[in-house]
KESE-240551 format. One line per 8 residues: number of its first residue (from 1); for each residue x, y, z of C-alpha. Coordinates in nm, 3 decimals. Last residue first. Layout:
% KESE-240551
NUM = X,Y,Z  ... $
END
This chain:
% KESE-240551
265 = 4.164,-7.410,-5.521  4.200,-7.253,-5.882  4.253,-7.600,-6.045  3.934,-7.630,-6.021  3.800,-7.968,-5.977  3.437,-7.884,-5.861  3.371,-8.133,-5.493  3.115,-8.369,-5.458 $
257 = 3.318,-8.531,-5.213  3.407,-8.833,-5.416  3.430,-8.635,-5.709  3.748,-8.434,-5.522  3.896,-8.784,-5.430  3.898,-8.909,-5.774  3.772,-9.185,-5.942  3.995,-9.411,-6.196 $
249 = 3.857,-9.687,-6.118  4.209,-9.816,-5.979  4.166,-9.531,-5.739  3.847,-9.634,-5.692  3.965,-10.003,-5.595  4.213,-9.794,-5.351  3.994,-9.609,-5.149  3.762,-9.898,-5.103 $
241 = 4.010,-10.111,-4.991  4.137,-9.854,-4.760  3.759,-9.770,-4.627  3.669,-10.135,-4.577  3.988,-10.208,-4.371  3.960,-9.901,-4.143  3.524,-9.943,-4.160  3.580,-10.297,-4.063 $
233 = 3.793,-10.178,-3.734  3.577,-9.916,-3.634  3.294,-10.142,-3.625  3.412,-10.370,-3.421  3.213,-10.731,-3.466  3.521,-10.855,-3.481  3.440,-11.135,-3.738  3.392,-10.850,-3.978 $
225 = 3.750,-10.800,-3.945  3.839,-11.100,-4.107  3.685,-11.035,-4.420  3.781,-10.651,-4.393  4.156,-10.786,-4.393  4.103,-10.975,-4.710  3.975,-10.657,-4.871  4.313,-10.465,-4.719 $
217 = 4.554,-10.683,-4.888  4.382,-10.727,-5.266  4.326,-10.368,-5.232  4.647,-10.227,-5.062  4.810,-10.431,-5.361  4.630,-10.311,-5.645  4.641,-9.927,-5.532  5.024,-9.946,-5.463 $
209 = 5.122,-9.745,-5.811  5.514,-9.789,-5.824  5.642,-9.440,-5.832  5.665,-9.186,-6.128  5.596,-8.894,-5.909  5.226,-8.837,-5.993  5.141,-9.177,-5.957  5.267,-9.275,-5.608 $
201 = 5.101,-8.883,-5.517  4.747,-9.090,-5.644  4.797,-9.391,-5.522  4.868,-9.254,-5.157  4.599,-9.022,-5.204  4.327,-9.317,-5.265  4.440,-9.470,-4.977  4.459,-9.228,-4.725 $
193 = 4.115,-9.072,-4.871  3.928,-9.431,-4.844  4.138,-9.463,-4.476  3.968,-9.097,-4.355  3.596,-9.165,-4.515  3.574,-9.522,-4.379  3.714,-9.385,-4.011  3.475,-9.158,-4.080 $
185 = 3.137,-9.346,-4.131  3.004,-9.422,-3.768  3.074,-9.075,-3.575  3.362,-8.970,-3.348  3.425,-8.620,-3.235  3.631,-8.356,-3.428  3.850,-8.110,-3.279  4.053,-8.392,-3.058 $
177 = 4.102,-8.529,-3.398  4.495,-8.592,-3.283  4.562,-8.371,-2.962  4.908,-8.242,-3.142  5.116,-8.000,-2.885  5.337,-7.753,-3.051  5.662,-7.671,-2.923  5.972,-7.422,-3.093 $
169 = 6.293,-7.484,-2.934  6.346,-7.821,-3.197  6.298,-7.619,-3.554  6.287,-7.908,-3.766  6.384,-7.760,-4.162  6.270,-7.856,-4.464  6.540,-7.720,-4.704  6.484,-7.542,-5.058 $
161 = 6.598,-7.598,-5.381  6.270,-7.604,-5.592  6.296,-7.952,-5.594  6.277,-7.968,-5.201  5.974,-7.718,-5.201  5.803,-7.958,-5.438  5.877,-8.257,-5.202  5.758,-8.124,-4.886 $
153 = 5.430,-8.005,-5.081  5.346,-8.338,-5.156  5.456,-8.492,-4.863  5.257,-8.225,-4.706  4.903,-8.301,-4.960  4.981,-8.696,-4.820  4.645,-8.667,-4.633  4.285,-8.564,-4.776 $
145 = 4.088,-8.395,-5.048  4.409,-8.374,-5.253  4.335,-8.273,-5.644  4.446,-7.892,-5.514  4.766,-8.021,-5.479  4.902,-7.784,-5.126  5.056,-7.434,-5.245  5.053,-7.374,-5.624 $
137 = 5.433,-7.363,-5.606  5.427,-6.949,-5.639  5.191,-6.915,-5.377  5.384,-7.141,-5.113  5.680,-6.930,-5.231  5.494,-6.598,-5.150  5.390,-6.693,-4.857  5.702,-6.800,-4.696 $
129 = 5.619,-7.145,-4.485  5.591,-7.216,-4.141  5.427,-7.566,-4.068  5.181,-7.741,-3.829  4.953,-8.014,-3.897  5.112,-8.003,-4.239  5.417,-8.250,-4.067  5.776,-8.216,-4.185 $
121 = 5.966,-8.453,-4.410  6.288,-8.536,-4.557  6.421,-8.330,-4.229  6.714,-8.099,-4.204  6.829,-8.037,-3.850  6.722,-7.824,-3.546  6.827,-7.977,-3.178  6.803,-8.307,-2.987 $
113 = 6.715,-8.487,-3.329  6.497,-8.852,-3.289  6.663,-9.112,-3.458  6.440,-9.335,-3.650  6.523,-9.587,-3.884  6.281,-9.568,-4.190  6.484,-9.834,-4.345  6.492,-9.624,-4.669 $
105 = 6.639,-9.373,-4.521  6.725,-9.102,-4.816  6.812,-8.766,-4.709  6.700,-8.638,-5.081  6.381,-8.678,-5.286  6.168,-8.736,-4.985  5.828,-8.883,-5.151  5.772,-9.184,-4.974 $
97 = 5.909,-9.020,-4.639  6.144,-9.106,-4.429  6.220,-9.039,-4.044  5.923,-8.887,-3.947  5.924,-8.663,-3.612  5.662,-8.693,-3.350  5.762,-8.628,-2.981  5.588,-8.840,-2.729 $
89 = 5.397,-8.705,-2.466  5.090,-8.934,-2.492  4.912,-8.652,-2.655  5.143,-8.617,-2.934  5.430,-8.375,-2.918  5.511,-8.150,-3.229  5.896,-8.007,-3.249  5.808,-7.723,-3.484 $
81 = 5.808,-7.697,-3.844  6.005,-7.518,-4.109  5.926,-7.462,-4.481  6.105,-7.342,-4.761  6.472,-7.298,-4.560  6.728,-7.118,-4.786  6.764,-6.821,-4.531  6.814,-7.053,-4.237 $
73 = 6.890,-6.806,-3.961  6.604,-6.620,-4.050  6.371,-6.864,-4.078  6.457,-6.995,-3.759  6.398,-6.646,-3.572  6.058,-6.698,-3.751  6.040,-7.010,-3.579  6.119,-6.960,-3.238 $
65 = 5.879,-6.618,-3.245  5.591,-6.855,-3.345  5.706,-7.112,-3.049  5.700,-6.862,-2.804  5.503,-7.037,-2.529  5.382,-7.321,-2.662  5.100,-7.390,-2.927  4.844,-7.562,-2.914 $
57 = 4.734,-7.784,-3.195  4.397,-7.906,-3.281  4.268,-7.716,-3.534  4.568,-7.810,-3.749  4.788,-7.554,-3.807  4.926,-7.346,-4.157  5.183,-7.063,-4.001  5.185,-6.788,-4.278 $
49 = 5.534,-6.570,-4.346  5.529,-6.269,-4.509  5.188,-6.115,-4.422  4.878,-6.066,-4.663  4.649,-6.324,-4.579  4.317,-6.435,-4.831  4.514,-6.617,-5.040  4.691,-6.869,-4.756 $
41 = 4.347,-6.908,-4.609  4.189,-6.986,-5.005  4.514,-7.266,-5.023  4.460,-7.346,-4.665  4.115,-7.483,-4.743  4.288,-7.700,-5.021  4.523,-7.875,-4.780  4.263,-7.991,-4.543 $
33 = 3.953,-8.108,-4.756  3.697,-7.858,-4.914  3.444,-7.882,-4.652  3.155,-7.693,-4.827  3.017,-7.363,-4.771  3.383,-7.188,-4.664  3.382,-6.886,-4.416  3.677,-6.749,-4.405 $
25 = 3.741,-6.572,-4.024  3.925,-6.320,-3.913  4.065,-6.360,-3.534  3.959,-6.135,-3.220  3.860,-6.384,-3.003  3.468,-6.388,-3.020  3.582,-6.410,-3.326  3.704,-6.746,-3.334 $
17 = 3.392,-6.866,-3.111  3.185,-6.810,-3.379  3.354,-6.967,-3.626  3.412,-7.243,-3.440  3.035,-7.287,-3.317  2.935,-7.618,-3.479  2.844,-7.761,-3.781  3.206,-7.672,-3.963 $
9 = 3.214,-7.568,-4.359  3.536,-7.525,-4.368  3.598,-7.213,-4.146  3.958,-7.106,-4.192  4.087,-6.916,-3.944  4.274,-6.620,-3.979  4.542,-6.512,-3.707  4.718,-6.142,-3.715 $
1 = 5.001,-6.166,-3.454 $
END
């Protein structure tokens, strides 16, 4: 199975050690965010089918073959995704999601499937899609630095008239920022980019903007955090608020990052 990996702009060996395995690398000079780096990956391949991961999933044992023999027993499926487990063993699988057009749950009650269903969401830490229709929907918002870029996409390939699909035989294991260690500064970054991208796909689908509130809510929560003395915990509240006053600033992720907005990514 050909595997690319997409180097954005890491400070350590991953490139390196990804051919040292046999897999092509794209090198990338800046970090571009998540979804956009997959954009150039998804360019730069050539086969039917891509599998977008996170760098720190493992798969099992046949999973890949699990869901391409999904995709063919659900022709009209746009994207599929594996049954992911989280480090603590248990299985991850979103209920609702703020942009699912259809399978409404507005509770969010979960019910965890025992085999493959339709989902109103599936996970961009690991996803099959069909190249050429991720190519021909622009693939993940290229405005997105960071998160909501799969509810994004989930809800595209929905309103193109296509099914998310769970594929339940196929495993992937989710380590959660495993690849990454911890640094002061990005929890900020991460909850200023949750924030801000929340607004922004709230916006883009017509739905009530939540910037105001998260910042009214998560300012007074950095008040009281700093009475924690926990850093982590101030830079969570800090970064939201932050994320969602320059939302209401109108800033954008992409100029937060000192990032081109091209349209192209």
């Amino acid at each position: 199975m050909p595997t690319l990996v997409v180097d954005n702009a890491s400070a350590d060996r991953s490139a390196a050690v990804a051919e040292e395995h046999a897999c092509a690398v794209l090198r990338i000079a800046q970090n571009e965010g998540y979804g956009r780096a997959a954009n150039l990956g998804a360019r730069a391949c050539e086969t039917a089918f891509i599998l977008i991961m996170n760098p720190d999933i493992v798969l099992d044992a046949g999973a890949v073959p699990a869901l391409l023999e999904a995709a063919e027993r659900y022709p009209d499926a746009g994207l599929l995704a594996p049954r992911i487990v989280e480090p603590d063993g248990r299985f991850f699988f979103q209920p609702r999601s703020l942009l699912a057009p259809y399978l409404s749950n507005p509770g969010g009650k979960l019910a965890l499937p025992e085999g493959d269903c339709c989902a109103p969401f599936l996970s961009g830490a690991c996803c099959l899609v069909r190249r050429d229709l991720f190519l021909r929907l622009g693939g993940f918002d290229p405005n997105i630095f960071l998160f909501y870029e799969d509810d994004d996409l989930c809800r595209r390939i929905a309103d193109a008239g296509h099914a998310l699909i769970h594929v339940h035989d196929a495993v992937a294991r989710h380590a959660r920022g495993a690849s990454s260690a911890a640094k002061p500064g990005r929890t900020f970054r991460a909850r200023w980019h949750q924030a801000w991208s929340r607004a922004y796909v709230s916006r883009k689908y017509g739905l009530p903007n939540p910037a105001a509130r998260m910042l009214v809510l998560n300012a007074a929560k950095t008040v009281l955090a700093l009475f924690s003395f926990r850093r982590s915990v101030v830079e969570r509240y800090a970064g939201s608020a932050a994320g969602a006053l320059a939302s209401l600033a109108g800033r954008t992720a992409l100029g937060r990052e000192g990032l081109a907005r091209e349209d192209a990514r």
